[in-house]
Structures are given as C-alpha cells and as structure tokens.
Backbone of each chain as ProteinMPNN parsed JSONL, in Angstrom:
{"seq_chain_A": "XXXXXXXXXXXXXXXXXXXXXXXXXXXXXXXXXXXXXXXXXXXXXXXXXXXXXXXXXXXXXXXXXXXX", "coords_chain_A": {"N_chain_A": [[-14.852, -9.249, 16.308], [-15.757, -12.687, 16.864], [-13.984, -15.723, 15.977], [-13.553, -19.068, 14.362], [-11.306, -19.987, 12.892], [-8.431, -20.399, 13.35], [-9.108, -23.216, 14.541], [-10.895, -24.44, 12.917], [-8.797, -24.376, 10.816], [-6.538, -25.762, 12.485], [-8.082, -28.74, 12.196], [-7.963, -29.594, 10.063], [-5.11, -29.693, 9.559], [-3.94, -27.705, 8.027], [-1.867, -25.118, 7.749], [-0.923, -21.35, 7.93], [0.001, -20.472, 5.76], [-0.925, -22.419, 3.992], [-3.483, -22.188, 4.067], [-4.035, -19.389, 3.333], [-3.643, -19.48, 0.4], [-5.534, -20.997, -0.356], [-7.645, -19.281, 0.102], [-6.348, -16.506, -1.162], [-5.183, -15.077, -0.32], [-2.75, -13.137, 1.552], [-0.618, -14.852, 4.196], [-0.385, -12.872, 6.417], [-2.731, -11.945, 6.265], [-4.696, -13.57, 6.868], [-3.333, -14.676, 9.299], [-3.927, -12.095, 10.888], [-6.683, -12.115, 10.797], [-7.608, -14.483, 12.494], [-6.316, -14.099, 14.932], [-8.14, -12.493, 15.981], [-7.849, -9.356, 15.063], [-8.315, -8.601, 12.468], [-11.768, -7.913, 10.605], [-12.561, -9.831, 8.158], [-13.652, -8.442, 4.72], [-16.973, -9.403, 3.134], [-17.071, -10.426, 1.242], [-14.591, -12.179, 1.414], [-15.693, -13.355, 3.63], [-17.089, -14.849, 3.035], [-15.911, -16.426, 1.144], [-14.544, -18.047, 2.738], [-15.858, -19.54, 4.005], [-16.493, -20.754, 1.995], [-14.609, -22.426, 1.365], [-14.524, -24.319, 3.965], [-16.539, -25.038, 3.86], [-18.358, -24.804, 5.132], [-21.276, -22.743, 6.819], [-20.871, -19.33, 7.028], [-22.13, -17.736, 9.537], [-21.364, -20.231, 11.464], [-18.817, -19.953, 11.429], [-18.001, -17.375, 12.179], [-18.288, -15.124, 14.97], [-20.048, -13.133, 16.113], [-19.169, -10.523, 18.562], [-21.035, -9.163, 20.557], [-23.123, -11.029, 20.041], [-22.322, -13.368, 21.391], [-22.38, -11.824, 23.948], [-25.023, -12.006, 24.84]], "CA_chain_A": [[-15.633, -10.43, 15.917], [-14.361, -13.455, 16.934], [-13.771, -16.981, 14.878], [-13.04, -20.54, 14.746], [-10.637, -19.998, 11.837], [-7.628, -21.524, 13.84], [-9.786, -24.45, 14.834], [-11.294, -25.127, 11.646], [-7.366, -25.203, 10.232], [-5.876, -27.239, 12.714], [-8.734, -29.812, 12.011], [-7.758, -30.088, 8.319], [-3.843, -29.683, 10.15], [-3.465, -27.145, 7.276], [-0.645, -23.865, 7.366], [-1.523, -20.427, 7.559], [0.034, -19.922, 4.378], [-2.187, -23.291, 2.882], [-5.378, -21.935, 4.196], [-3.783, -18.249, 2.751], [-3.368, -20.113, -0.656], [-6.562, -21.452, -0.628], [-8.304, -17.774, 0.169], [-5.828, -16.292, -2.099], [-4.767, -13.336, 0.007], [-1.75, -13.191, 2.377], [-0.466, -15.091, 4.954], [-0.475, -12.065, 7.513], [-3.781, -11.68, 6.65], [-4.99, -14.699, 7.782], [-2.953, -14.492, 10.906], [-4.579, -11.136, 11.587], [-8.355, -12.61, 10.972], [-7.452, -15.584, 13.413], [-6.527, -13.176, 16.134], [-9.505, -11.059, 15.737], [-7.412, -8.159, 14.978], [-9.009, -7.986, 11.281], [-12.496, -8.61, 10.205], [-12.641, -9.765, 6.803], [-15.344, -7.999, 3.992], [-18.327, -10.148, 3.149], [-16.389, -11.204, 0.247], [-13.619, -13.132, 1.885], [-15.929, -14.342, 4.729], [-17.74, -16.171, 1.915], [-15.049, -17.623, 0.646], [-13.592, -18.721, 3.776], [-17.117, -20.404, 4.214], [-16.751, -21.912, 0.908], [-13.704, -23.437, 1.902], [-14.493, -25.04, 5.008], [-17.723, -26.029, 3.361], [-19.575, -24.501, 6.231], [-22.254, -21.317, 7.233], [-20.865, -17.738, 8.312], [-22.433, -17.882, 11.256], [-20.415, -21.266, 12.116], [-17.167, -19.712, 11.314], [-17.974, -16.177, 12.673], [-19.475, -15.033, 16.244], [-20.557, -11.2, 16.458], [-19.129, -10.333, 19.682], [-22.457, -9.029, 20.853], [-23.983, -12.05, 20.302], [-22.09, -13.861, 22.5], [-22.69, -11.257, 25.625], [-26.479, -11.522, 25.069]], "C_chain_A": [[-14.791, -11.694, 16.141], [-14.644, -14.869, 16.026], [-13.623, -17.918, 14.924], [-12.02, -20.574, 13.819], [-9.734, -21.026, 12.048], [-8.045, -22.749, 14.245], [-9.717, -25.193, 13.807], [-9.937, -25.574, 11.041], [-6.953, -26.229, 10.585], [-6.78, -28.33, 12.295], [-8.09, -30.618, 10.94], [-6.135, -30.308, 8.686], [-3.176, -28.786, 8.406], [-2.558, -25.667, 8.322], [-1.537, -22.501, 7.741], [-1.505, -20.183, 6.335], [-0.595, -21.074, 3.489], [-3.622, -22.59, 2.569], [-5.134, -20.0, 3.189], [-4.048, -18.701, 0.746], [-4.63, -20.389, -1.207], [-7.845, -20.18, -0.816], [-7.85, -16.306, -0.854], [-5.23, -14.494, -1.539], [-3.292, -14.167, 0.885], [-1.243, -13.858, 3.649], [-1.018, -14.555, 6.589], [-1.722, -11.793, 7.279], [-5.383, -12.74, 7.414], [-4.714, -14.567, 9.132], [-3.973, -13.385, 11.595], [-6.491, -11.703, 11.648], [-8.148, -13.273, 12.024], [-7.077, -15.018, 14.814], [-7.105, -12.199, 16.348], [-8.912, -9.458, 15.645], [-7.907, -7.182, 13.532], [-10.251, -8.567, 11.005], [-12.958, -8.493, 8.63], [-14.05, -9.238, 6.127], [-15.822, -9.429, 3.946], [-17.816, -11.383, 2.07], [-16.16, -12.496, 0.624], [-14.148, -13.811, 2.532], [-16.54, -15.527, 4.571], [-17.076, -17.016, 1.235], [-14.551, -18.508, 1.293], [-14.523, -19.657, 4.321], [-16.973, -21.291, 3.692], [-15.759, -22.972, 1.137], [-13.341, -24.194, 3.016], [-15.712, -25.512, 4.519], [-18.907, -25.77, 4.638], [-20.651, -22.944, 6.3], [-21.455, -20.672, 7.643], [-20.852, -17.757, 9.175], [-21.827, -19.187, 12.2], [-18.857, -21.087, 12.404], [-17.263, -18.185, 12.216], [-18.713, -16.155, 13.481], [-19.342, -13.524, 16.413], [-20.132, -11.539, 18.167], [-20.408, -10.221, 20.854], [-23.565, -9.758, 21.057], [-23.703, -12.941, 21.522], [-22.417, -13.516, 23.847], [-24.138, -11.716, 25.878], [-26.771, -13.168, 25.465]], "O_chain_A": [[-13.616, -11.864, 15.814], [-15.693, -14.894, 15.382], [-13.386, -18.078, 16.121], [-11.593, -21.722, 13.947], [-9.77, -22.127, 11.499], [-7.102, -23.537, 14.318], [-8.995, -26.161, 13.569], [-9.736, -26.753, 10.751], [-6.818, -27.279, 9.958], [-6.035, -29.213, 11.868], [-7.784, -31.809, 10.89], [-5.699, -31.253, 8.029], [-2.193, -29.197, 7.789], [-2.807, -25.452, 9.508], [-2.76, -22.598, 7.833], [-2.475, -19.791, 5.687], [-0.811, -20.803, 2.308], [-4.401, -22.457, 1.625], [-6.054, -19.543, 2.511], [-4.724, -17.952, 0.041], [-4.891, -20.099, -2.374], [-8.733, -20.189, -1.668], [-8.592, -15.388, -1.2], [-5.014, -13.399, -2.058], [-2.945, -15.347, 0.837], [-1.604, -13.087, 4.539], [-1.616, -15.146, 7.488], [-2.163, -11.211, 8.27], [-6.425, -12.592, 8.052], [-5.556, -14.386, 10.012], [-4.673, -13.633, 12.577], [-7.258, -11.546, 12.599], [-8.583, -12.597, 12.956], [-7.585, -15.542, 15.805], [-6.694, -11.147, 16.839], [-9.525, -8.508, 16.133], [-7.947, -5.964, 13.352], [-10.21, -9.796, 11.073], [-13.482, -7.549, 8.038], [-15.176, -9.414, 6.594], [-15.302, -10.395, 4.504], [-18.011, -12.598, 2.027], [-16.826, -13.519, 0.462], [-13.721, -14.966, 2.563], [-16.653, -16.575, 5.206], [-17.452, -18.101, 0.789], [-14.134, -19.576, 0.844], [-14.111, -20.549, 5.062], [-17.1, -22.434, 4.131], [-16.006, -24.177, 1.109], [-12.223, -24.68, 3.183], [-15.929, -26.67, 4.876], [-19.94, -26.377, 4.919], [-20.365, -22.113, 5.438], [-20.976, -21.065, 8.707], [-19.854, -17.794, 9.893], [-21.825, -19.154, 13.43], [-18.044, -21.656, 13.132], [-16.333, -18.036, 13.008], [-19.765, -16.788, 13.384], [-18.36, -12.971, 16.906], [-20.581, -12.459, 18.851], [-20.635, -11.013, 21.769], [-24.557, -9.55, 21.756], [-24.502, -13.222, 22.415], [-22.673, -14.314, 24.748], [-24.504, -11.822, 27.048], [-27.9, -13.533, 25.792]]}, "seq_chain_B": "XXXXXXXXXXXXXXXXXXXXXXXXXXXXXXXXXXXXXXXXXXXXXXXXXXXXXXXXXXXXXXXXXXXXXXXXXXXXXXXXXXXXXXXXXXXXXXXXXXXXXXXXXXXXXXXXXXXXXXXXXXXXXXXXXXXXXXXXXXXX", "coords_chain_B": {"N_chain_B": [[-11.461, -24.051, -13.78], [-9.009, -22.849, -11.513], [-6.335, -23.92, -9.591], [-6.184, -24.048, -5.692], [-3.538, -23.428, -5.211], [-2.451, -22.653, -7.435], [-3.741, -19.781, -7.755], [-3.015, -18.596, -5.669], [-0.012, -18.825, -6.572], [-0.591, -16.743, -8.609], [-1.222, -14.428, -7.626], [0.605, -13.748, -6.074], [2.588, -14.027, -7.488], [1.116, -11.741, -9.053], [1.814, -9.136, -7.42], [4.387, -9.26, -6.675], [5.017, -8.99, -9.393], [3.779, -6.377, -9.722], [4.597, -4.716, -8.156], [7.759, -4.789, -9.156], [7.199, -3.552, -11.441], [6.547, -0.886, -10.947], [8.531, 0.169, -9.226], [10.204, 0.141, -11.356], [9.077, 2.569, -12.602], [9.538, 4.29, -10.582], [11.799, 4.533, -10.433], [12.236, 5.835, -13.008], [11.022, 8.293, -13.238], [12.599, 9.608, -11.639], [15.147, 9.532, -12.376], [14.515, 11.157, -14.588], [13.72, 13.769, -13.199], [15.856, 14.136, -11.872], [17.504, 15.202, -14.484], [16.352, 16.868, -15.435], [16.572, 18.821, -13.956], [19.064, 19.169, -13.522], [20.172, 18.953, -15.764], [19.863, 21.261, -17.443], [21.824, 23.007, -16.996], [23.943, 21.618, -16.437], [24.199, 20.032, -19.335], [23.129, 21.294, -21.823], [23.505, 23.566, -21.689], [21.246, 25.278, -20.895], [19.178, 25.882, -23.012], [16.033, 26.195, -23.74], [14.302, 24.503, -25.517], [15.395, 21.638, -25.064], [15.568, 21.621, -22.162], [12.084, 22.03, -21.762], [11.52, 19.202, -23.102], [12.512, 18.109, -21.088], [11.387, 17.897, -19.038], [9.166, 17.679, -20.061], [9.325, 14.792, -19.808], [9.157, 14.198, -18.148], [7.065, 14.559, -16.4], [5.7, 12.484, -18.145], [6.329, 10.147, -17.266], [6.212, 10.261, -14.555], [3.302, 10.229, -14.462], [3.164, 7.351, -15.456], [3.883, 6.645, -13.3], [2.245, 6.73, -11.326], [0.464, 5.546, -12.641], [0.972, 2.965, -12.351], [1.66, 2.804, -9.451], [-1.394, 2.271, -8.364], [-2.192, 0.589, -9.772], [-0.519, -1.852, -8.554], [-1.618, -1.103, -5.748], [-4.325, -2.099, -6.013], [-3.695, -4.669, -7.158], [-3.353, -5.609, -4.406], [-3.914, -7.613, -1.374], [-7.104, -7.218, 0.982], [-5.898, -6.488, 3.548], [-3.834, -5.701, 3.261], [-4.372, -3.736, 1.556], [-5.835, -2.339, 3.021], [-3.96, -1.223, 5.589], [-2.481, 0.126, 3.558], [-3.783, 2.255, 2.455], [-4.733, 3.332, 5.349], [-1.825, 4.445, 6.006], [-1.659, 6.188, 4.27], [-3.856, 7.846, 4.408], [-2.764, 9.281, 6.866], [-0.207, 9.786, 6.028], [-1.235, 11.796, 3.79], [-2.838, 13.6, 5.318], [-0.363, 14.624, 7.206], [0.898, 16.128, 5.519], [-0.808, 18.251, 4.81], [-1.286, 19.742, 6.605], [1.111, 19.98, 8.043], [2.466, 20.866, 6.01], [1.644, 23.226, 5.581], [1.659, 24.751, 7.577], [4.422, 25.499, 7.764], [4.651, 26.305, 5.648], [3.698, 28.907, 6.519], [5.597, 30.003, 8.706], [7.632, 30.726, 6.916], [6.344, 32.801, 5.264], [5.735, 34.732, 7.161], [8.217, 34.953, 8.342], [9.426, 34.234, 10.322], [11.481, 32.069, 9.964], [14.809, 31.544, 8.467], [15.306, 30.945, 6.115], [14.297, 29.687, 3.212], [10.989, 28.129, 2.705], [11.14, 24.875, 1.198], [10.1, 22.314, -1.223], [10.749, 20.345, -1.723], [11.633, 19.245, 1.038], [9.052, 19.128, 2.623], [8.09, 17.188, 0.658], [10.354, 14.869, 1.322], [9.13, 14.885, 4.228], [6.456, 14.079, 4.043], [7.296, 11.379, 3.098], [8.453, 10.045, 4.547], [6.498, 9.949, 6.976], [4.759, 8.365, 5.806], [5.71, 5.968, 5.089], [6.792, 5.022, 7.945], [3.78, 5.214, 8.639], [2.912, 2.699, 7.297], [4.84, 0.471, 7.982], [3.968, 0.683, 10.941], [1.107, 0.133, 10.229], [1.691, -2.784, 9.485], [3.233, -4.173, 11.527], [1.145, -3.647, 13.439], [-0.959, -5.135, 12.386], [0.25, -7.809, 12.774]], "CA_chain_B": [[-11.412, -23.675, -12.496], [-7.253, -22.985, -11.382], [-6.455, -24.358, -8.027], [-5.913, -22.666, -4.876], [-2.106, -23.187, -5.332], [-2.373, -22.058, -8.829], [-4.529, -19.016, -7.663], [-2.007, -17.63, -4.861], [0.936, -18.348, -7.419], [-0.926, -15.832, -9.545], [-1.376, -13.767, -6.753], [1.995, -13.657, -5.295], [3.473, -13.087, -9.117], [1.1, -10.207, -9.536], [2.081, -8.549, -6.639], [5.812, -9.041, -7.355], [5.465, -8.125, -10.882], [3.157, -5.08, -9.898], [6.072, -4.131, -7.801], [8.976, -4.697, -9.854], [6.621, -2.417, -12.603], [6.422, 0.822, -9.602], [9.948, -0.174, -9.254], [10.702, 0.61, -12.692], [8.447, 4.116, -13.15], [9.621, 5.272, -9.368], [13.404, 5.214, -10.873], [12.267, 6.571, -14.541], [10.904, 9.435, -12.673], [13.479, 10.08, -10.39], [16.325, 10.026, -13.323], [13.749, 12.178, -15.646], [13.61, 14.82, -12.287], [17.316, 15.079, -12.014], [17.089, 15.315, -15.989], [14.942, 18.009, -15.619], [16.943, 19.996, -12.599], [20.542, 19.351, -13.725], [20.28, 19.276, -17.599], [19.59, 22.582, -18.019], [22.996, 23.409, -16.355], [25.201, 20.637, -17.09], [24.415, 19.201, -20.5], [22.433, 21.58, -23.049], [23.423, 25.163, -21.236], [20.016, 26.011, -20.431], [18.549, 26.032, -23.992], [14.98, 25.689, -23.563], [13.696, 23.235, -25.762], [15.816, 20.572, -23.949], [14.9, 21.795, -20.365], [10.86, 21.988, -21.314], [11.733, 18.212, -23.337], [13.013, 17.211, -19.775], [10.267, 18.331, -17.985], [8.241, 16.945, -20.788], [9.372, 13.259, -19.873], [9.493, 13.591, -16.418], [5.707, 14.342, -16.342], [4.824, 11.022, -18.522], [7.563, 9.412, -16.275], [5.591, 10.842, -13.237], [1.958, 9.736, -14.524], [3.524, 6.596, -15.59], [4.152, 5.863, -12.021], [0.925, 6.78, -10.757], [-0.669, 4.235, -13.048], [1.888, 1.62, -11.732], [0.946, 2.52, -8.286], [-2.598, 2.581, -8.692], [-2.226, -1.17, -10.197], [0.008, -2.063, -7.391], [-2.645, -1.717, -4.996], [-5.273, -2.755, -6.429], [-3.534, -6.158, -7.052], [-3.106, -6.287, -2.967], [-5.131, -8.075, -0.634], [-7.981, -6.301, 1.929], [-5.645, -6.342, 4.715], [-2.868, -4.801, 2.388], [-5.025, -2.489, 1.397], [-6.03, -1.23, 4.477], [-2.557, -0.836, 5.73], [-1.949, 1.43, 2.559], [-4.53, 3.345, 2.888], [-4.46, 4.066, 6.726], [-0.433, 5.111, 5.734], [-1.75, 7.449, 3.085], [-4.423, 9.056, 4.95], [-1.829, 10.241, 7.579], [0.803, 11.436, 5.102], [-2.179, 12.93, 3.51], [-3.087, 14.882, 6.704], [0.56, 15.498, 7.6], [1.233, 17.008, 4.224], [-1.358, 19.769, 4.402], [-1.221, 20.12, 7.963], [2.913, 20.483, 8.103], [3.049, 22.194, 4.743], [0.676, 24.963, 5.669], [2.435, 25.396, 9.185], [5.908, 25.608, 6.921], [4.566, 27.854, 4.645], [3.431, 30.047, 7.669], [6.936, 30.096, 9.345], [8.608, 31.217, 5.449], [5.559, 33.878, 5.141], [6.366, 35.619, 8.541], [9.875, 35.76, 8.043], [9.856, 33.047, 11.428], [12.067, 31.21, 9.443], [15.333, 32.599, 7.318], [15.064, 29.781, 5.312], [12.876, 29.29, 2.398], [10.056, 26.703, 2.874], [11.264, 24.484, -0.356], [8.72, 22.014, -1.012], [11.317, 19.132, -1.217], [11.388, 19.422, 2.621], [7.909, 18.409, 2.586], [8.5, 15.692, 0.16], [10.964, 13.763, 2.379], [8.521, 14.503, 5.468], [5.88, 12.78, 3.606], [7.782, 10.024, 2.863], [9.257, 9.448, 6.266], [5.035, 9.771, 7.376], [4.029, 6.966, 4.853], [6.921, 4.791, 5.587], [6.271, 4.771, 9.207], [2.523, 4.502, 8.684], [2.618, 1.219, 6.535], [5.29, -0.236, 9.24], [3.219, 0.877, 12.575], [0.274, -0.729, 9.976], [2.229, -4.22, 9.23], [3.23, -4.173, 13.567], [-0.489, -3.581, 14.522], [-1.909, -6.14, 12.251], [1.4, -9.152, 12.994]], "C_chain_B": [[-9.659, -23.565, -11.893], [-7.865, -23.681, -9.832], [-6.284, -23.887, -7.525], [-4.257, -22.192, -5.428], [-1.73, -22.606, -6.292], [-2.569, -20.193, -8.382], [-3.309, -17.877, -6.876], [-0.383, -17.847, -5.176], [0.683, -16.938, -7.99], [-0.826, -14.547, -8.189], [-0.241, -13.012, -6.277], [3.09, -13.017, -6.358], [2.915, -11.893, -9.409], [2.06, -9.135, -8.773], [3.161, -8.415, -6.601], [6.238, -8.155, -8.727], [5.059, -6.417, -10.85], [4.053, -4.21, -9.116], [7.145, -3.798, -8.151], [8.52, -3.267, -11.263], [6.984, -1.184, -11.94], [7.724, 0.977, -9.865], [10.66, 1.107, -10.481], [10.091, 2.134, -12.555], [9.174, 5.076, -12.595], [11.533, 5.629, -10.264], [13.573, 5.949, -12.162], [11.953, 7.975, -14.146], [11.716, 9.991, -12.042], [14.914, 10.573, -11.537], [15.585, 11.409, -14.056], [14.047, 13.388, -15.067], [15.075, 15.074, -12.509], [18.169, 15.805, -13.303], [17.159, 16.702, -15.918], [15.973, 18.778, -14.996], [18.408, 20.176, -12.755], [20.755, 19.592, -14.771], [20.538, 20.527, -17.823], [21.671, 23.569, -17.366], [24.521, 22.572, -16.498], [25.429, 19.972, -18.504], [23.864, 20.384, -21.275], [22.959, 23.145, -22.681], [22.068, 26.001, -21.222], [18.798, 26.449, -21.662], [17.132, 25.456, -23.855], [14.141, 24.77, -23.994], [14.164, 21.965, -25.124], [14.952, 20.736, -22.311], [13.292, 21.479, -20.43], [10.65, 19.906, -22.091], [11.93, 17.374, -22.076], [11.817, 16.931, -19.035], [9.086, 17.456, -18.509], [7.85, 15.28, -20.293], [9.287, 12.967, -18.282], [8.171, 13.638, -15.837], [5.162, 13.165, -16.729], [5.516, 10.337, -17.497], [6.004, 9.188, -15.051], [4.01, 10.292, -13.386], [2.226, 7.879, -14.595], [3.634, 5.897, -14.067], [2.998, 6.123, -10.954], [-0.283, 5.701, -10.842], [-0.438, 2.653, -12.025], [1.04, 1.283, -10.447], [-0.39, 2.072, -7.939], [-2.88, 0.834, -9.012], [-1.34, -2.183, -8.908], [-0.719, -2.09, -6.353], [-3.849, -2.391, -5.246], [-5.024, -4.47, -6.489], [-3.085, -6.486, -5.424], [-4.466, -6.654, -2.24], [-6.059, -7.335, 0.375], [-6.975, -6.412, 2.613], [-4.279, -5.433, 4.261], [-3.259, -3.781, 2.273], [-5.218, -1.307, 2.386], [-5.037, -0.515, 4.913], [-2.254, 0.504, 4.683], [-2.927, 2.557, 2.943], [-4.661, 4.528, 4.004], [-2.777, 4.835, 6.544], [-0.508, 6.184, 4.505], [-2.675, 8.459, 3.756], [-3.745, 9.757, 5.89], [-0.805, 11.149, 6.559], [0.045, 11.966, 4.32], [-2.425, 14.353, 4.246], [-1.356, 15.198, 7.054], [1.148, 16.673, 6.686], [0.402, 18.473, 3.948], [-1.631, 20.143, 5.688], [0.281, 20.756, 8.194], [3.104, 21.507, 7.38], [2.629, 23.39, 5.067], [1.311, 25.963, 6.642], [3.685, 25.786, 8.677], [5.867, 26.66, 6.345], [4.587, 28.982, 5.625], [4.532, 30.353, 7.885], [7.543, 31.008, 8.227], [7.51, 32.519, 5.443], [6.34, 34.78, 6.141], [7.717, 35.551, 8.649], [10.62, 34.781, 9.963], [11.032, 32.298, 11.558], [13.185, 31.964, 8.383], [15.75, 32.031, 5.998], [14.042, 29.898, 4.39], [12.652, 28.026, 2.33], [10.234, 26.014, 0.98], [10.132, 22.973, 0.087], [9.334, 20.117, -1.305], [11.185, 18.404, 0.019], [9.994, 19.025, 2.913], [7.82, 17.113, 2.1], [9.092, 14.83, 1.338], [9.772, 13.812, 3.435], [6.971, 13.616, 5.028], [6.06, 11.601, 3.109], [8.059, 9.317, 3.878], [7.192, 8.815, 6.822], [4.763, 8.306, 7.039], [4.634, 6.098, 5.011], [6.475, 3.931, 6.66], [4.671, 4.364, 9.511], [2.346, 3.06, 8.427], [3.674, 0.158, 7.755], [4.47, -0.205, 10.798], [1.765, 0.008, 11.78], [0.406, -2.358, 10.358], [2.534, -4.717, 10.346], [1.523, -4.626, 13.98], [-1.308, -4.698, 13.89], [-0.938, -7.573, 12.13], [0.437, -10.491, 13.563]], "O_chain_B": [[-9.14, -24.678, -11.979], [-8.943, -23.865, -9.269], [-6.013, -22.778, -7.985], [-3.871, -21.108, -5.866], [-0.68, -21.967, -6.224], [-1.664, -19.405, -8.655], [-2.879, -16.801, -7.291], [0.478, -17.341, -4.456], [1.537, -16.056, -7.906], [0.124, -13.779, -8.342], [-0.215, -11.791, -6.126], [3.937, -12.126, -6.286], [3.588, -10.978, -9.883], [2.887, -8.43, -9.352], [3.413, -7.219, -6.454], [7.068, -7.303, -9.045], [5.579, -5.501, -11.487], [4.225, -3.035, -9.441], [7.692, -2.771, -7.747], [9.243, -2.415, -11.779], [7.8, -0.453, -12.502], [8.113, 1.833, -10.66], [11.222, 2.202, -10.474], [10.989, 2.952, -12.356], [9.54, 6.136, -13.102], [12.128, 6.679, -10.507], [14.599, 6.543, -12.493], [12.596, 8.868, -14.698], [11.474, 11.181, -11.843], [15.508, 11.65, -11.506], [16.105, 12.524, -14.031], [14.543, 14.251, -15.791], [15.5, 16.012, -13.183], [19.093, 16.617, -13.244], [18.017, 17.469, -16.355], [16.338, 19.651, -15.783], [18.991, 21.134, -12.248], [21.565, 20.49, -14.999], [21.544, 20.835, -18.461], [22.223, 24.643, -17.605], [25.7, 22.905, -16.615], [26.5, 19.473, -18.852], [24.995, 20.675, -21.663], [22.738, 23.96, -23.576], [21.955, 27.192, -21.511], [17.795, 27.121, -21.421], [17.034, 24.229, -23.854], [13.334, 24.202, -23.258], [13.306, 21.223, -24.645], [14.084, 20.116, -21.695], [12.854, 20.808, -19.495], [9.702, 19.277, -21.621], [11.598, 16.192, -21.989], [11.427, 15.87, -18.549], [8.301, 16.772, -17.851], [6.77, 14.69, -20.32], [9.332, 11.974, -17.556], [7.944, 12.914, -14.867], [4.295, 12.635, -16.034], [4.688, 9.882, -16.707], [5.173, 8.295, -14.886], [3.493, 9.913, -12.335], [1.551, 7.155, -13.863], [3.455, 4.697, -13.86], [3.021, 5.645, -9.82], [-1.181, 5.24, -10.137], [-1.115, 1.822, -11.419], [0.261, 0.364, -10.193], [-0.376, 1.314, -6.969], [-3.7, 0.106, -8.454], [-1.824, -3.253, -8.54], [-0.634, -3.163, -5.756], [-4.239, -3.295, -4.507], [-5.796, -5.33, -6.064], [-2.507, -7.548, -5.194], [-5.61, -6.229, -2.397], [-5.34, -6.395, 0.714], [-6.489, -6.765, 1.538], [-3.827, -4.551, 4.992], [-2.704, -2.799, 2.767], [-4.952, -0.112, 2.508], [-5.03, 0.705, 4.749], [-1.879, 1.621, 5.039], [-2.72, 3.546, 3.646], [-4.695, 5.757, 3.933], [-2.685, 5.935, 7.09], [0.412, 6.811, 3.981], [-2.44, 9.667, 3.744], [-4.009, 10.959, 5.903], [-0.625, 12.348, 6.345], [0.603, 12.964, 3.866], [-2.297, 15.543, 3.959], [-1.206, 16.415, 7.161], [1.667, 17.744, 7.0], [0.723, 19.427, 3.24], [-2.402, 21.1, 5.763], [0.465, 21.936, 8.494], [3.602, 22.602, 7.639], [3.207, 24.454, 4.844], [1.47, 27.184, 6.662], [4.139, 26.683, 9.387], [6.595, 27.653, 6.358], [5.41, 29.895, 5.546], [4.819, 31.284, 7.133], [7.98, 32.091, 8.617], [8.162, 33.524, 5.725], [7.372, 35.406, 5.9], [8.239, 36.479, 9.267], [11.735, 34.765, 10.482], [11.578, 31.917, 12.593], [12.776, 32.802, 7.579], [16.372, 32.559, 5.077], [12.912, 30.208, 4.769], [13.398, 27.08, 2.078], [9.719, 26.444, -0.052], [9.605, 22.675, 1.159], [8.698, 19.071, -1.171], [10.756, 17.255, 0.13], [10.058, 18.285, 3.895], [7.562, 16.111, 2.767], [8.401, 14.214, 2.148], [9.296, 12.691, 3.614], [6.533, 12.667, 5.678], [5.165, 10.848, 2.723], [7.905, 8.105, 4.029], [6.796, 7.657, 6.953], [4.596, 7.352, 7.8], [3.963, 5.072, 5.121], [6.019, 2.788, 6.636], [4.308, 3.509, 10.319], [1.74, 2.309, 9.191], [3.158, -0.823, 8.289], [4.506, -1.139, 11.599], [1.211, -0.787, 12.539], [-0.303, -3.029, 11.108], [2.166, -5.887, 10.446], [0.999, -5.568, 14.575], [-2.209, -5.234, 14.536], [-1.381, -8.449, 11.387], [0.968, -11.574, 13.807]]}, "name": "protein", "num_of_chains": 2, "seq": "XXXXXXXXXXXXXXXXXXXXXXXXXXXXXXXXXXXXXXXXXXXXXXXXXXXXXXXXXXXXXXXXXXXXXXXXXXXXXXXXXXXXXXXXXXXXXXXXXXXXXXXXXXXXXXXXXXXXXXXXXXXXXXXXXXXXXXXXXXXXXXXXXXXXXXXXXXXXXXXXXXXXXXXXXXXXXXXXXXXXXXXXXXXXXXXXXXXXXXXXXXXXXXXX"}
C-alpha cells in the first residue's frame, strides 16, 4: 500500500521520531510505514489521519487502485 | 488530554520499565533454577524439603516472568509486535520440529548422547534471537 506519509511530514518539516511522538509508536515504525514495507491496522491509520487532519484515502493509495 | 510528547514519554517509559521488570523475573528465575539444580548438592545435602522449596520458587519465579513478558509485549507497538511474534512462531516451529527429530536420534540409539532438553533450550533461543534481528533488518 503505498502513502504520502513522507510528504505530508516534510510539509509540516517534522522528524520521524516527531511524527513517531505524535502517533505514539516507534520511530522504526514509522520509517517502515513510509517505505511501504508495513501497513499500519485501521487503528493507527486513523490516527495518522487525525494528525494530519486529513481522509485515509488522502494519506493511503491501495496499490490496486492505482493500476486500475 | 496529555500531549503527543507527553504520550510517547509514557510510551517509551513503559516499554523501558516493562523491560527492566522481564529483566528482573528472567534473572529471579535463572538464580531460583540453579537454586533448584545445585542446592540439593551443595547447600542442604539433598534433604527434600529444601530441594521441592527450590523448585517451589523457581516455578513462581518462572510464572512471574511469563506475566512480565506477557506485559512487555503488550506495552509494544504493532510493528514491535509483529516482529515478536513472527520470532516466536519460528522458535515455536523449530522447537517441536528439532525436538522431535532429537528425540528420534536418542530413541534409536543414532545418537550416544542423551537428548537433554537444555540443548533444545539454547536452540530455541538462538531461533528467537535471530528471528527478532532478521525481523528488526527486514522492517529498517
């Protein structure tokens, strides 16, 4: 699944470990969302919404969607 | 409402403290065991209420550090988690996959060695080790 995560940060020119701080999990787990190597539960992806103040679907792109 | 910074203080202290707790059980257990396995031979001469007293403490010891653990993950994050997990379900599977093949070898006389069950221990430790590092690599 892929993301704007790193986007959305640099915008704000926040850290991994700010935006980690702010999500309340781990540095490395940030890193790993941001290089699509992890995709966060439903939980986190809502939080990570809440804290950019934006939609899911703005922060997250289903691979699949993109091909189609 | 705490703040974030507040939030992944708390966070960062559980996870330390829930560590430094394991910490503590994994070495109360580990003295209790040698307790248990040397006592009876070096301190009491083998008198049984001591030895099943040893054994006694090295079981709460031993649950004691189950709880720990048990709280220890739980206070880690999904991507922590995962990691543990995926490093437990292998030394899960190597442990009754190896052991069984071990035992086999000591059954059939393959082996002139007896399959002790220490020897398993360490190889599930080495497993789980290496799992949670080849985890913490694959998700860098």
């Amino acid at each position: 699944m892929k993301n704007r995560l790193k986007v959305l940060r640099a915008e704000r020119d926040w850290t991994q470990a700010r935006l980690a701080e702010e999500l309340d999990v781990s540095r490395q787990t940030v890193n790993a969302i941001e290089k699509g190597k992890f995709d966060p539960s439903l939980t986190l992806a809502f939080k990570i919404s809440r804290v950019f103040a934006l939609r899911i679907e703005e922060i997250f792109e289903d691979e699949g969607d993109s091909a189609a | 409402m705490p703040s974030a910074e507040a939030n992944h203080t708390t966070r960062a202290a559980l996870t330390r403290r829930n560590t430094v707790t394991l910490a503590k059980w994994t070495a109360a257990w580990l003295v209790t065991m040698a307790l248990a396995v040397f006592g009876p031979r070096f301190i009491w001469d083998y008198a049984m209420v001591g030895t099943l007293s040893a054994i006694a403490l090295n079981l709460v010891a031993g649950f004691g550090m189950i709880v720990a653990n048990i709280r220890h993950l739980k206070g880690l994050d999904e991507l922590q988690q995962k990691i543990q997990l995926e490093a437990m379900g292998l030394a899960l599977g190597v442990a009754v996959v190896v052991g069984l093949a071990y035992s086999s070898l000591d059954i059939t006389n393959v082996i002139s060695f007896d399959a002790e069950i220490s020897h398993l221990v360490v190889i599930v430790a080495l497993t789980y080790l290496a799992g949670v590092l080849v985890g913490q690599r694959r998700y860098a």
